[in-house]
C-alpha positions as CSV (number, residue, x, y, z in Angstrom):
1,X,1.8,66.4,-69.4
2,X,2.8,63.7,-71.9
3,X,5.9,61.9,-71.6
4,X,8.9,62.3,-73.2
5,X,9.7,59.7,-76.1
6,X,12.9,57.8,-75.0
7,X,15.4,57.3,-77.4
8,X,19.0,56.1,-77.7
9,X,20.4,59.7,-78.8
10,X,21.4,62.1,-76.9
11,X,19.3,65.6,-75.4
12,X,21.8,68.4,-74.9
13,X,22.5,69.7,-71.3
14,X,20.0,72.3,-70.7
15,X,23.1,75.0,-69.5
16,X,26.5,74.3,-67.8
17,X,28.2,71.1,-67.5
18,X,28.3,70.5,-63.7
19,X,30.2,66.9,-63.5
20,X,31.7,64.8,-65.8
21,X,32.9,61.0,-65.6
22,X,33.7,58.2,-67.7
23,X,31.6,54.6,-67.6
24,X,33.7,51.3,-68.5
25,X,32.8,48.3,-68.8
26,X,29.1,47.6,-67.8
27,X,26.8,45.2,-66.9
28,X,23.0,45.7,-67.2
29,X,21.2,43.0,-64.9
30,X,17.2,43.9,-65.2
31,X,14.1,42.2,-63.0
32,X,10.4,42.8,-63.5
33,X,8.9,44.4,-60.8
34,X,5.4,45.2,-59.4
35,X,4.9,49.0,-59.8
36,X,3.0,49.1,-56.5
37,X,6.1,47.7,-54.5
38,X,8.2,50.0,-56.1
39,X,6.2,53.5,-56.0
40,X,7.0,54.1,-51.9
41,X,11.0,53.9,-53.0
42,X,10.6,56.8,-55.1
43,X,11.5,60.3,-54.0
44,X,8.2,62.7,-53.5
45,X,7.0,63.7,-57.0
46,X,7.7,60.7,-59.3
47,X,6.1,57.3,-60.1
48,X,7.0,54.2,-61.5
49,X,8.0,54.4,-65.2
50,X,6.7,51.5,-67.0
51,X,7.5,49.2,-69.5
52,X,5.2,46.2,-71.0
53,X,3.0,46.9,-67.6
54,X,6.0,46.7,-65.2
55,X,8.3,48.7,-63.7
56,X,12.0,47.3,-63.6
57,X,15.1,47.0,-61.0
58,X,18.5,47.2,-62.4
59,X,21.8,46.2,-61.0
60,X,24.3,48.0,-62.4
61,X,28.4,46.9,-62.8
62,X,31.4,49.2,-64.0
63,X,33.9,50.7,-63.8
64,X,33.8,54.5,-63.1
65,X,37.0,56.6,-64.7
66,X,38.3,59.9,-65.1
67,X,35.3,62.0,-62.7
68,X,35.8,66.0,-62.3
69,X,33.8,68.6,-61.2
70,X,32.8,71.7,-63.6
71,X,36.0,72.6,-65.6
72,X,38.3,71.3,-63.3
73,X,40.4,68.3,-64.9
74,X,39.8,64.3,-63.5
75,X,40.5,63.9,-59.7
76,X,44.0,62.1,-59.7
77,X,43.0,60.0,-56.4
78,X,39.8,59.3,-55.9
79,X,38.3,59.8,-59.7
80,X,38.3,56.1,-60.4
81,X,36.3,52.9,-58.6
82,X,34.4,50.1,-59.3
83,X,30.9,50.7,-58.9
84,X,27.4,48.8,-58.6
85,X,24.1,50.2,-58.1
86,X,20.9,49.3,-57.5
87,X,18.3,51.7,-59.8
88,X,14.8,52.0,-60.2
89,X,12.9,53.6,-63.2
90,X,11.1,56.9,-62.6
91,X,8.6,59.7,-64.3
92,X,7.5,63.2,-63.4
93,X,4.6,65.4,-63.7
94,X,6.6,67.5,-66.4
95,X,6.9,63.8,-68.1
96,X,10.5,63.4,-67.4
97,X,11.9,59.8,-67.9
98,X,14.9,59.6,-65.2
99,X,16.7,56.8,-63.0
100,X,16.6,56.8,-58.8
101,X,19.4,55.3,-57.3
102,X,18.5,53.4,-54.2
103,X,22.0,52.5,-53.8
104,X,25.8,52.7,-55.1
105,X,28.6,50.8,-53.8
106,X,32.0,52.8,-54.2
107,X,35.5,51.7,-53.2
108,X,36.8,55.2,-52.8
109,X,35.9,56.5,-49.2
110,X,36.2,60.4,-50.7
111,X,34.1,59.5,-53.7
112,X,31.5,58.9,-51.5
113,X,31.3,61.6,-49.0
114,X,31.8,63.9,-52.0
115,X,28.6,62.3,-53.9
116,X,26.7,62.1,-50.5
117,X,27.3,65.7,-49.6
118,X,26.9,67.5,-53.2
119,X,24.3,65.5,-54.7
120,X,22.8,63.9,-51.8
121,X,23.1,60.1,-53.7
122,X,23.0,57.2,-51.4
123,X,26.7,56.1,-52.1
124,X,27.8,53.2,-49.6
125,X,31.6,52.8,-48.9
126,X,32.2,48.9,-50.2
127,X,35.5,46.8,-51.2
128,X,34.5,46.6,-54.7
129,X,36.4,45.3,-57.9
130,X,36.1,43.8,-61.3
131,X,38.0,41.5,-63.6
132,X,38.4,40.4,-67.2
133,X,37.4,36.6,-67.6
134,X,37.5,34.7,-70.8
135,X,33.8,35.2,-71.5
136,X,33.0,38.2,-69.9
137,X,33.5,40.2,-66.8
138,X,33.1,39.1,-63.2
139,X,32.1,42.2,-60.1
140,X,32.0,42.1,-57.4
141,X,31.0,44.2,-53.8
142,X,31.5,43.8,-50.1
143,X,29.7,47.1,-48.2
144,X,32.0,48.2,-45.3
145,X,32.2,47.9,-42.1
146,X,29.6,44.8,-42.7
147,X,27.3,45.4,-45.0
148,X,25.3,43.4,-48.2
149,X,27.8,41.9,-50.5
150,X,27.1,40.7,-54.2
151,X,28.3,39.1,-56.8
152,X,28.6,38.7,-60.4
153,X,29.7,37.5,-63.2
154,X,28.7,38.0,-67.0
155,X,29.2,36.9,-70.3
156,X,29.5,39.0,-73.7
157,X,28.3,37.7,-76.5
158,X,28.9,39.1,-80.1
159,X,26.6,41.4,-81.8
160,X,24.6,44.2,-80.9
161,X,21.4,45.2,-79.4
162,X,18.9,48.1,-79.7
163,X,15.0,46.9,-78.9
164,X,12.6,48.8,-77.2
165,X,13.3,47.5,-74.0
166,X,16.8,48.0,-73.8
167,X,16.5,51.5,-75.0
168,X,14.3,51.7,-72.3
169,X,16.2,50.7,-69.5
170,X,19.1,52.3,-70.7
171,X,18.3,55.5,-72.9
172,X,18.1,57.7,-69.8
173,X,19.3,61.2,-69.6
174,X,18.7,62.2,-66.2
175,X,17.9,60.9,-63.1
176,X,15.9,62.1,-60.0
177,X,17.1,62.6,-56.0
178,X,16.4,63.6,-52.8
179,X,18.1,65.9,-51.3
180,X,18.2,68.7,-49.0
181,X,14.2,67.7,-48.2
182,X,13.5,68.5,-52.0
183,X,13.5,65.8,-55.3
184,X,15.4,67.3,-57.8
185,X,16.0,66.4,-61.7
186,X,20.2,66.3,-62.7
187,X,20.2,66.1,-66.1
188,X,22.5,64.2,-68.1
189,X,24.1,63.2,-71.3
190,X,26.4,60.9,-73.3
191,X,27.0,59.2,-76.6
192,X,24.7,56.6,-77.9
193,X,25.3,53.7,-75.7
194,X,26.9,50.2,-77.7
195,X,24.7,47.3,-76.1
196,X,25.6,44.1,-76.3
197,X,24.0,40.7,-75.4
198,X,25.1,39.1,-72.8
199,X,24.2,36.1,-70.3
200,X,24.2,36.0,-66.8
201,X,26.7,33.0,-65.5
202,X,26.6,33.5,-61.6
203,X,24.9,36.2,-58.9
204,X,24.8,36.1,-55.4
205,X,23.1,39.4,-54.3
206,X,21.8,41.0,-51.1
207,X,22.0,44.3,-52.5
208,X,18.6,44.5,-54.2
209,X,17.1,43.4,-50.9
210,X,18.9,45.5,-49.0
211,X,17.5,48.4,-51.6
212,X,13.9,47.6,-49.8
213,X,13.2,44.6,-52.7
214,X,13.3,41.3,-51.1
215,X,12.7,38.4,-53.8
216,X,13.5,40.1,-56.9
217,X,16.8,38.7,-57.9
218,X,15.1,34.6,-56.5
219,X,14.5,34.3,-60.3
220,X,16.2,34.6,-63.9
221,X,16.5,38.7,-65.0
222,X,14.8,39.2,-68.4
223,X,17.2,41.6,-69.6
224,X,20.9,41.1,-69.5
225,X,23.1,43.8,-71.4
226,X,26.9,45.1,-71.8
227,X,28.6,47.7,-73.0
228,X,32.1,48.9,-73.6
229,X,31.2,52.3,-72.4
230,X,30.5,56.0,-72.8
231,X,31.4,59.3,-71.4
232,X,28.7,61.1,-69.2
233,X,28.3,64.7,-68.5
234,X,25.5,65.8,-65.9
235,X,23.9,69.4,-65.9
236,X,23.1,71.5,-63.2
237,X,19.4,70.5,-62.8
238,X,17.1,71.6,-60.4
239,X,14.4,71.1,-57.6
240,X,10.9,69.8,-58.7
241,X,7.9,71.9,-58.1
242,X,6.0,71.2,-54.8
């Protein structure tokens, strides 16, 4: 089946809104990487998504604001945290264009057994914060009891960006997992994102290792990105077929 065209506006939830949750302040760190390193990270039923003839890693830095489940209103406890995650790039046989986490690091201890035991996403308990700097933002993530730690720090520039790549690496409205012994698709959707350029000033990461890719993050990223923000709601979804 072909693939789906990616593009920076929004598909509709196919049915009932499922989760919602606000996205802050993000960083967009993105490395090449060798599809055939990547494929055996991927859940059963999806394959490398390309780009230029490579596959990508992202490491991913915001804050997360306001979450709720189906109609209810925004947890009041645990429905805000720093989080940073390690993605890959995925496609199906139906042609489905989604993200696979192979790691999130949360500083809210119910956040993560909540995600863990509804979705099945690999969410890490970490002490985990960001901060405003004078050019940019600075993250950063310690995964508890011992764990991989990381460490970043970003800054914005002016303007705005919208290539093919970062449409690419960001224009994503879905994302596959494994749970339950099954992949499944969970649907998602959002405003347009705002992308800005930005320039990576510091990183000292062992999470991308850790993720099962040593050496990635040794050299420069060739796609560094920020944005202010948008608003996500995910779908319902469903298993893919065997």
């Amino acid at each position: 089946m072909p693939l789906h065209p990616l593009s920076p506006i929004p598909t509709p939830l196919p049915g009932a809104q499922v989760a919602a949750q606000r996205w802050s302040d993000l960083a967009f760190v993105h490395w090449r990487a060798d599809a055939d390193a990547v494929a055996p990270l991927l859940p059963p039923g999806t394959e490398p998504d390309l780009f230029d003839g490579s596959t990508w890693v992202g490491l991913i830095a915001f804050r997360l604001q306001r979450a709720s489940l189906g109609p209810l209103p925004p947890f009041p406890f645990f429905g805000e945290f720093t989080e940073i995650n390690v993605r890959l790039y995925a496609r199906d046989a139906e042609g489905r264009r989604g993200v696979v986490f192979r790691s999130l690091e949360s500083d809210s201890l119910p956040a993560v057994l909540a995600a863990q035991a509804l979705f099945g996403l690999p969410y890490r308990y970490a002490r985990a914060a960001q901060r405003r700097t004078p050019d940019g933002w600075e993250y950063a993530s310690a995964r508890l009891p011992r764990g991989p730690r990381t460490g970043l720090s970003v800054a914005v520039d002016d303007g705005e960006v919208g290539d093919e790549l970062s449409t690419f690496l960001t224009a994503r409205w879905g994302l596959f997992e494994q749970h339950l012994g099954r992949t499944r698709w969970l649907p998602n959707t959002h405003e347009p994102w705002r992308l800005q350029p930005a320039r990576l000033l510091g990183l000292r990461d062992e999470l991308v290792a850790a993720a099962g890719l040593p050496g990635i993050v040794d050299g420069p990223p060739e796609s560094v990105l920020f944005s202010p923000g948008v608003t996500a709601r995910f779908g319902r979804g469903g298993p893919l077929p065997r």
